[in-house]
N, C-alpha and C positions, 0 to 999 in steps of 0.2 A: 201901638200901645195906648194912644189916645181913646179907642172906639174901648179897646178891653176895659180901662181906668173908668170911663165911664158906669160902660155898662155893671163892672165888680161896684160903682156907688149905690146901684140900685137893690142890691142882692147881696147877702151874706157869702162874699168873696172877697177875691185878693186879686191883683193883674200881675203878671210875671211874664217876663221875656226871657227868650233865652235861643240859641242859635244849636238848634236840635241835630245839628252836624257835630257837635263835639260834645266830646260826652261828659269832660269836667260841667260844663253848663247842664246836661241833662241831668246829671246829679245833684248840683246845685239848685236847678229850677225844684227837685222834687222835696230837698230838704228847706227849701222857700215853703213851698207850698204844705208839708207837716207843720212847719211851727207858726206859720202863719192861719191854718186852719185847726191846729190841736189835732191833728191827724186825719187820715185818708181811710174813707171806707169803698173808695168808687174811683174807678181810672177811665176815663176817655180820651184814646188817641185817634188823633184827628190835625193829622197833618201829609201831606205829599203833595210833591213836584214831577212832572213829565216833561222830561228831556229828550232831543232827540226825534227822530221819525223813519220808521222802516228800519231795517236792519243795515241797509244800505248806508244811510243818513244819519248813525248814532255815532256817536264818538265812544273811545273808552272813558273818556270824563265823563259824558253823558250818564253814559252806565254807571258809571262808581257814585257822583252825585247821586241819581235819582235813588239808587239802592240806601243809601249815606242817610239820606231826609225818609225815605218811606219805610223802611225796615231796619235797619240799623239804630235809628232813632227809637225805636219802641222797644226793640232790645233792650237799649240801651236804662230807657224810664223802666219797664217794669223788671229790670236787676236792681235797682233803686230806688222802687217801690218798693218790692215785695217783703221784706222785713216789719216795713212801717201799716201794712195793711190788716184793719181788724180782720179779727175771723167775720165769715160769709160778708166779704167785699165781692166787689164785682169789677171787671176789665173788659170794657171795651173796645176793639181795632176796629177804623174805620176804613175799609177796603174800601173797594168798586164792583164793578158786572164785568169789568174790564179785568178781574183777576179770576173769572169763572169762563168768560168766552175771551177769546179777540176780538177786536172791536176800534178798539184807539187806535192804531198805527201808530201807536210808540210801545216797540220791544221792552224798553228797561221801565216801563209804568205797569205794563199788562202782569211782567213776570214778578215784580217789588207787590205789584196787591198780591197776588197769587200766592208768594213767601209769607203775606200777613197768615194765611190759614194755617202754615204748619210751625210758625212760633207760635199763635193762639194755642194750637191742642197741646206744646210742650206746656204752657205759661198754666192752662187748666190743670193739667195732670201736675203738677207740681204743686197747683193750689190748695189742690183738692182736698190733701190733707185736715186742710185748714180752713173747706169751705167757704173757700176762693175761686168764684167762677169767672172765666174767660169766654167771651165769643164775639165772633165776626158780624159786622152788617157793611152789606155790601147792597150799595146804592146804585140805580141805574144810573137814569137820562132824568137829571135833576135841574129844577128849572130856577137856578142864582144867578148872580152873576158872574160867578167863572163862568158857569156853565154855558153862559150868552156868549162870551171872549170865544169856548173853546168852539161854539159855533162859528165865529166869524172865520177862525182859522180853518172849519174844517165845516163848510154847510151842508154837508150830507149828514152831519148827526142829527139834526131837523126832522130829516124824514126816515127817519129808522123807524120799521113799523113796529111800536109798543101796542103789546095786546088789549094793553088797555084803554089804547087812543090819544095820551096825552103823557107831558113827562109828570114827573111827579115834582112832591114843595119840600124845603128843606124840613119845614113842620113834621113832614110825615116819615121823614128817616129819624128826626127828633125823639117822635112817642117811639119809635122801636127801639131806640138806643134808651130812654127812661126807662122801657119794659125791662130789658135787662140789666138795667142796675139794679133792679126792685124786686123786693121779695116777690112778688107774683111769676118771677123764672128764677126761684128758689131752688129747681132741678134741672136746668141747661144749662149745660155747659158745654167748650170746646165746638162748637157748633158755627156756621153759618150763615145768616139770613139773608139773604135779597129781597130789600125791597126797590124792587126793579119794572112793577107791573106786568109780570110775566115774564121779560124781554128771557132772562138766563135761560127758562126752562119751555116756552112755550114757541118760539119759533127758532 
């Protein structure tokens, strides 16, 4: 809460917490965030947990959790958005490459991105009316620090070979998630992106 408080001093924002497993909170975080901002033209979800490893090694808690925080949770915000959103708002879900290939060796992470694509095209076509666009950006091999953690646990994600030689910065999944809040993908929706430096489609 501290890093968020901060950084909402710097920027015309608000910081809000909320425990995105339960959905009175994800309701409450979103009517936080309308009257605290005078309303929502723009949604960025951007949260998940992977639990679990192999099929062997999940639990059903695993499963239920990881589903609970990475899918369930954005159901949840844009049922409780969507009334408060001006016409041509825009909805972001922030998947993975892990919901377009295998990859992670966690079953309930790979299948929870995966579920993100087909609540976006329900969330767009409901929009659409209203010129309310939805779409997916699905990030490879991102170079943060989870990213560094999910190496230690797992140091063959280092050497996956990225077409492009290198992983990529949070910067640059950043401007593709700005892209699509912004009129200039005034006509995408329901859609997809990876930016993943090839990895999805070229090896």
């Amino acid at each position: 809460m501290a890093k968020a408080e901060s950084t909402a001093e710097e920027r015309l924002a608000i910081a809000i917490t909320a425990d995105v497993s339960d959905a009175d909170r994800c309701a409450s975080a979103v009517e936080s965030a309308v009257a605290g901002l005078g309303g929502l033209d723009g949604l960025v979800l951007n949260v998940g947990v992977g639990m679990g490893r192999r099929l062997s090694e999940t639990t059903v808690e695993d499963w239920d959790t990881t589903f609970a925080v990475n899918v369930r949770s954005h159901f949840l915000v844009c049922r409780a958005a969507m009334p408060s959103l001006a016409e041509r708002s825009s909805i972001v879900f922030i998947s993975s490459v892990a919901g377009l290939k295998p990859g992670s060796q966690i079953p309930a992470y790979d299948a929870s991105k995966a579920a993100l694509a087909g609540l976006c095209r329900h969330v767009a076509l409901e929009g659409a009316r209203r010129q309310i666009r939805a779409n997916v950006v699905a990030p490879g091999l991102i170079d943060t620090p989870l990213g560094r953690v999910a190496s230690m646990g797992r140091p063959s994600r280092e050497r996956t070979p990225v077409p492009m030689g290198r992983q990529g910065t949070a910067w640059e999944v950043a401007e593709a998630v700005v892209w699509l809040l912004s009129d200039a993908a005034s006509y995408v929706t329901g859609q997809v992106l990876a930016v993943d430096g090839g990895l999805s489609t070229l090896i």
